[in-house]
ZAPALUM-766263 format. One record per residue (C-alpha): residue number from 0; residue in one letter; chain; x, y, z. Coordinates in steps of 0.001 Angstrom, whole numbers, plus 500000, padded with zeros to 6 digits. Example, Ala and Ser with C-alpha at 12.3 -4.5 7.8 and 13.67 -1.06 7.14 Angstrom:
2
> 0 / A / A / 512300 / 495500 / 507800 $
> 1 / S / A / 513670 / 498940 / 507140 $
This chain:
200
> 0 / X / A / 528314 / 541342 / 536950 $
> 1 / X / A / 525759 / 543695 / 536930 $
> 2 / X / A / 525459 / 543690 / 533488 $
> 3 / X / A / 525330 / 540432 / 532607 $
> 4 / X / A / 522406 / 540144 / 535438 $
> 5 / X / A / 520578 / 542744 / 533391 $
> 6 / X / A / 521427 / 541131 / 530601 $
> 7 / X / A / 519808 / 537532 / 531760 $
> 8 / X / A / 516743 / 539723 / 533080 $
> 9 / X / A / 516209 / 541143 / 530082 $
> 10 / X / A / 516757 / 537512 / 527889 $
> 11 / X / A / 514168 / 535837 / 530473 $
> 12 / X / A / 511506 / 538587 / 529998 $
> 13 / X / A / 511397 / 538537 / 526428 $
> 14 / X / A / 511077 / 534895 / 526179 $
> 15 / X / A / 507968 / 535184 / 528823 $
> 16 / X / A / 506437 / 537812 / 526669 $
> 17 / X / A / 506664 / 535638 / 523654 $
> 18 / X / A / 505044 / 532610 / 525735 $
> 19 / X / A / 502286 / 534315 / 526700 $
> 20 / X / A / 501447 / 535760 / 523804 $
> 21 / X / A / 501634 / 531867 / 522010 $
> 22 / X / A / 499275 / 530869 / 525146 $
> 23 / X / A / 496741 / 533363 / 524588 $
> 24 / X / A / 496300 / 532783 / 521184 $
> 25 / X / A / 493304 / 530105 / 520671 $
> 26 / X / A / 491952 / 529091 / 517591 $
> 27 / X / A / 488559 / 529746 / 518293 $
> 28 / X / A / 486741 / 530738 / 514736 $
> 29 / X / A / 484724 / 528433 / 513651 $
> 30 / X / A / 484676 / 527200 / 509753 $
> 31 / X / A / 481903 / 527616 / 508033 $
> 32 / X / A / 480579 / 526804 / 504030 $
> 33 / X / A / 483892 / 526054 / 501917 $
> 34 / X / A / 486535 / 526424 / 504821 $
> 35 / X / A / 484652 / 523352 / 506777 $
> 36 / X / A / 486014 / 519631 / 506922 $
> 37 / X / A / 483523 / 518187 / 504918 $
> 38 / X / A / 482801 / 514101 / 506216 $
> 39 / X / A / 483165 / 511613 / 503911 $
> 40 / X / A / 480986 / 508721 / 503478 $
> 41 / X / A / 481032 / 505531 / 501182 $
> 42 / X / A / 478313 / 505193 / 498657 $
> 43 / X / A / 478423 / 501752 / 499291 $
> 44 / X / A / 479541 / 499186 / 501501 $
> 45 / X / A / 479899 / 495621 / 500904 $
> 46 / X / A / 480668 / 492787 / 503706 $
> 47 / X / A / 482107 / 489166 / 502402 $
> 48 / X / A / 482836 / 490493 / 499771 $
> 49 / X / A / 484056 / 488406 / 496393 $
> 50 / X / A / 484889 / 489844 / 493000 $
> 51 / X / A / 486273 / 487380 / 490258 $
> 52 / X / A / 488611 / 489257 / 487261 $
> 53 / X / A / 488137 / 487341 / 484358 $
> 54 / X / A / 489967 / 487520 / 480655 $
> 55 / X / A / 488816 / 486473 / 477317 $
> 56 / X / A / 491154 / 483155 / 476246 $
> 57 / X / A / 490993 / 484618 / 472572 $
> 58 / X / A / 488657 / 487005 / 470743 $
> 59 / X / A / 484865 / 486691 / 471169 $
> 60 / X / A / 482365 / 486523 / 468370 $
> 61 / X / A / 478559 / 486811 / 469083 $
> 62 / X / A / 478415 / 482779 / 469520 $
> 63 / X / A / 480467 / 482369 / 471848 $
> 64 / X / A / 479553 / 482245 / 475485 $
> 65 / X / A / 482074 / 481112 / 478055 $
> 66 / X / A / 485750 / 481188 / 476585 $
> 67 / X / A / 487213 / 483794 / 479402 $
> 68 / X / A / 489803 / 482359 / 482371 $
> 69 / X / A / 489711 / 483764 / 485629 $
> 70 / X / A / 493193 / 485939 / 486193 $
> 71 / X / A / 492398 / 487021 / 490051 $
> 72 / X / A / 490050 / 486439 / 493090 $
> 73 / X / A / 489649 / 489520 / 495243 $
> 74 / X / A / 487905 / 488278 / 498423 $
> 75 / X / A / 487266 / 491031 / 501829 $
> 76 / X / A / 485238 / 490696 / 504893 $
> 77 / X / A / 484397 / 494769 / 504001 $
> 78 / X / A / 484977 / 497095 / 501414 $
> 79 / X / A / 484116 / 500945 / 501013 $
> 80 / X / A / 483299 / 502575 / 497793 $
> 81 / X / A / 484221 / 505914 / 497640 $
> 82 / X / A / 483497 / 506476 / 494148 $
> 83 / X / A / 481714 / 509863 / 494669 $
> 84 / X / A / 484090 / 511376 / 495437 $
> 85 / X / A / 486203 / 513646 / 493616 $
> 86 / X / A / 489747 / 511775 / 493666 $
> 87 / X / A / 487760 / 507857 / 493519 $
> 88 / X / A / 488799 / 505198 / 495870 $
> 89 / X / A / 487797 / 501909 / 497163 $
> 90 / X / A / 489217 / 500590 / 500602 $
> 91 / X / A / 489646 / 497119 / 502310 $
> 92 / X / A / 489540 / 498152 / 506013 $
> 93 / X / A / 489595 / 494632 / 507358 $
> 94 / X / A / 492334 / 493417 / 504895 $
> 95 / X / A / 491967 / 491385 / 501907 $
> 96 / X / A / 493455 / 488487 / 499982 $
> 97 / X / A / 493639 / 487946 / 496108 $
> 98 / X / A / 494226 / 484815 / 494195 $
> 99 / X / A / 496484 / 485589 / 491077 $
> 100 / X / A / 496621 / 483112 / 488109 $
> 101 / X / A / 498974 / 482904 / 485507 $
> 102 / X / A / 498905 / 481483 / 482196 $
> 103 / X / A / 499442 / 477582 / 483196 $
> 104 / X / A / 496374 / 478579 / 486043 $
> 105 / X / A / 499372 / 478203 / 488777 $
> 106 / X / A / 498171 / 480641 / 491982 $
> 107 / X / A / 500226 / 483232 / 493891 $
> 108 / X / A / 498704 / 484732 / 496739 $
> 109 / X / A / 498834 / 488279 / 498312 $
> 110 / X / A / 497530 / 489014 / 501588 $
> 111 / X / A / 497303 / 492826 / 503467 $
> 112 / X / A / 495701 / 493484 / 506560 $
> 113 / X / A / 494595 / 496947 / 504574 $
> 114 / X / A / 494272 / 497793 / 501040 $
> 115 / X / A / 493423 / 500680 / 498885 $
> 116 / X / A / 492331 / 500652 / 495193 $
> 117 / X / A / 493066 / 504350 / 493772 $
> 118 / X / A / 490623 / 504345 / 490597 $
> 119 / X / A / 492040 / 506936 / 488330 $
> 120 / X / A / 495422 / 506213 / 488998 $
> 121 / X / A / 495250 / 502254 / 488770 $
> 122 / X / A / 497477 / 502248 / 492091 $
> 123 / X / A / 496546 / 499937 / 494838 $
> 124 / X / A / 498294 / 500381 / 498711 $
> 125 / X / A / 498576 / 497424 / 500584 $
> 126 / X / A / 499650 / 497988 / 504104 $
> 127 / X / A / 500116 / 495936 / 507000 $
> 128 / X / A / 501700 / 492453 / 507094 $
> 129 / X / A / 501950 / 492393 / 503448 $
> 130 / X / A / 502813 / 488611 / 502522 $
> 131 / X / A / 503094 / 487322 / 498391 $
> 132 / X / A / 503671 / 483740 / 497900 $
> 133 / X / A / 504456 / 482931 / 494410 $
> 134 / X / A / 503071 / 479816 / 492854 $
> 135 / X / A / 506944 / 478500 / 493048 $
> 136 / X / A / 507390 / 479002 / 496781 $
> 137 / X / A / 508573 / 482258 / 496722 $
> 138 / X / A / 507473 / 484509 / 499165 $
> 139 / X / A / 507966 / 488302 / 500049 $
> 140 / X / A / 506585 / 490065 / 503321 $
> 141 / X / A / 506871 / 493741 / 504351 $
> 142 / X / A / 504490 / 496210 / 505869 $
> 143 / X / A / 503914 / 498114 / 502905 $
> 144 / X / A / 503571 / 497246 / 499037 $
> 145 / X / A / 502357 / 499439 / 495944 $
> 146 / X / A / 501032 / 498102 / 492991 $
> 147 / X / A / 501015 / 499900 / 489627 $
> 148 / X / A / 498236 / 497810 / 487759 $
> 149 / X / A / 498580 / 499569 / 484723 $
> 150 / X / A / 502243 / 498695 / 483987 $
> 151 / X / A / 502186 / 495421 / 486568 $
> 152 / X / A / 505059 / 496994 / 488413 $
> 153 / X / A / 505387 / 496066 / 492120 $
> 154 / X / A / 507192 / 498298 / 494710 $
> 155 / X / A / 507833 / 499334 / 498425 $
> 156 / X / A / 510659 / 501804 / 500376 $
> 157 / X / A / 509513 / 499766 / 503798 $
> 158 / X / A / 511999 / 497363 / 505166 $
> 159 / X / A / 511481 / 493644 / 503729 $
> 160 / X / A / 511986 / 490341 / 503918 $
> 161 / X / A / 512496 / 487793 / 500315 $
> 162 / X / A / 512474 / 483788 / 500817 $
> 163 / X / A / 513419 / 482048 / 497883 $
> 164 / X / A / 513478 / 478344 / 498354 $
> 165 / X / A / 514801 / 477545 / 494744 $
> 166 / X / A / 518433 / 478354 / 495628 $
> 167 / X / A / 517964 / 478593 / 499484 $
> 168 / X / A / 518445 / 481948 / 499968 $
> 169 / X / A / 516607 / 484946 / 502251 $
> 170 / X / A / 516940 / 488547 / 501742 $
> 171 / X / A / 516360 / 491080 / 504188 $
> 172 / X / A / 516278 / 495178 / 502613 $
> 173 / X / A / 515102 / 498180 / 502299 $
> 174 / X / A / 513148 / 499701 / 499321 $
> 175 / X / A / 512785 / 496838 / 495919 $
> 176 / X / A / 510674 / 496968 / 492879 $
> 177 / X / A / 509738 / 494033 / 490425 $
> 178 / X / A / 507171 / 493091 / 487576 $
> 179 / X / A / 504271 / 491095 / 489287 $
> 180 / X / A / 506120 / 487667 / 488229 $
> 181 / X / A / 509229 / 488040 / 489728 $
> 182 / X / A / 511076 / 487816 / 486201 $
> 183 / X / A / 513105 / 491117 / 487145 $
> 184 / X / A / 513768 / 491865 / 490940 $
> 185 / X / A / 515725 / 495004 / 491845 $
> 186 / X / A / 516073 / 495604 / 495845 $
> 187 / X / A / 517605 / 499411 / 496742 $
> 188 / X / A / 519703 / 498205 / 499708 $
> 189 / X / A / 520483 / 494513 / 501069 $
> 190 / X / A / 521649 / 493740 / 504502 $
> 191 / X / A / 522217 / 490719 / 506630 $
> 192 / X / A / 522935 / 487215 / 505594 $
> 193 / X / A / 521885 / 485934 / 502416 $
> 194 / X / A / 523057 / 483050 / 501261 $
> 195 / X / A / 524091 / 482161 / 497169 $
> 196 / X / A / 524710 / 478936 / 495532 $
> 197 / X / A / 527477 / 478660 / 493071 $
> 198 / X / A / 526396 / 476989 / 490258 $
> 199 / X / A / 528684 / 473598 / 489268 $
């Protein structure tokens, strides 16, 4: 009995010794030159802000003037331009919407409480209440979407949610990826009722 008292006594002092020794130790040096949190600041700032993406229809020559179609509207009540900085970016902190069109000018719509455009690596973040609604009705809402503008790939890991009024069906999931017109559709896991036509 003795022992094992001893033994407790002994247990309980060392772990006191080792609390007070992580109490007394403060971070107190302060960072100077290099080692310092530098702040970051925009270079610019924009508020209602509009930018139209535009596309020749074929070729230009030096006589012609106004053969491009508009592809997207980007439209923001702010956006950020951190440009110069090292690794660029651009942010949307009050949330955007853009205006897609397709060949036949037919509009799908994305909308984001928050967005971030990733210059060098042509990725843009969307996050919060993420809604697309395809020109057809289709419509696809999650907190969080990724969109590789270089190879028009589309793609979250969040939970979502896919209405397709075509057949009738809705999908809820968990991680999906698909080109930005919803040609090839690939969702990681599937869950809850979903409902498929059989065709005649």
């Amino acid at each position: 009995m003795k022992q094992t008292f001893v033994h407790n006594l002994k247990c309980f002092a060392t772990a006191f010794a080792v609390a007070i020794l992580f109490i007394s130790c403060e971070d107190d040096y302060k960072r100077v030159g290099e080692e310092a949190v530098k702040p970051v600041f925009p270079q610019g700032v924009a508020k209602n802000f509009t930018l139209t993406y535009t596309e020749a229809v074929k070729e230009l020559n030096t006589q012609d003037s106004s053969r491009s179609r508009v592809i997207a509207i980007l439209t923001s009540p702010v956006t950020e331009d951190y440009d110069n900085q090292n690794f660029k970016f651009r942010t949307f902190p009050e949330g955007l919407k853009v205006d897609f069109f397709d060949e036949n000018d037919q509009k799908s719509v994305i909308i984001a409480d928050y967005g971030i455009v990733y210059s060098q690596t042509n990725l843009i973040d969307l996050q919060g209440n993420v809604v697309i609604e395809s020109h057809d009705g289709k419509k696809l809402e999650t907190p969080q979407l990724f969109y590789d503008r270089k190879n028009n790939w589309i793609f979250t890991e969040e939970t979502f949610t896919y209405t397709n009024p075509e057949d009738g069906t809705v999908m809820d999931g968990e991680g999906m990826d698909f080109n930005k017109d919803f040609s090839f559709f690939k969702a990681h896991k599937t869950y809850g009722l979903m409902t498929i036509k059989e065709k005649d």
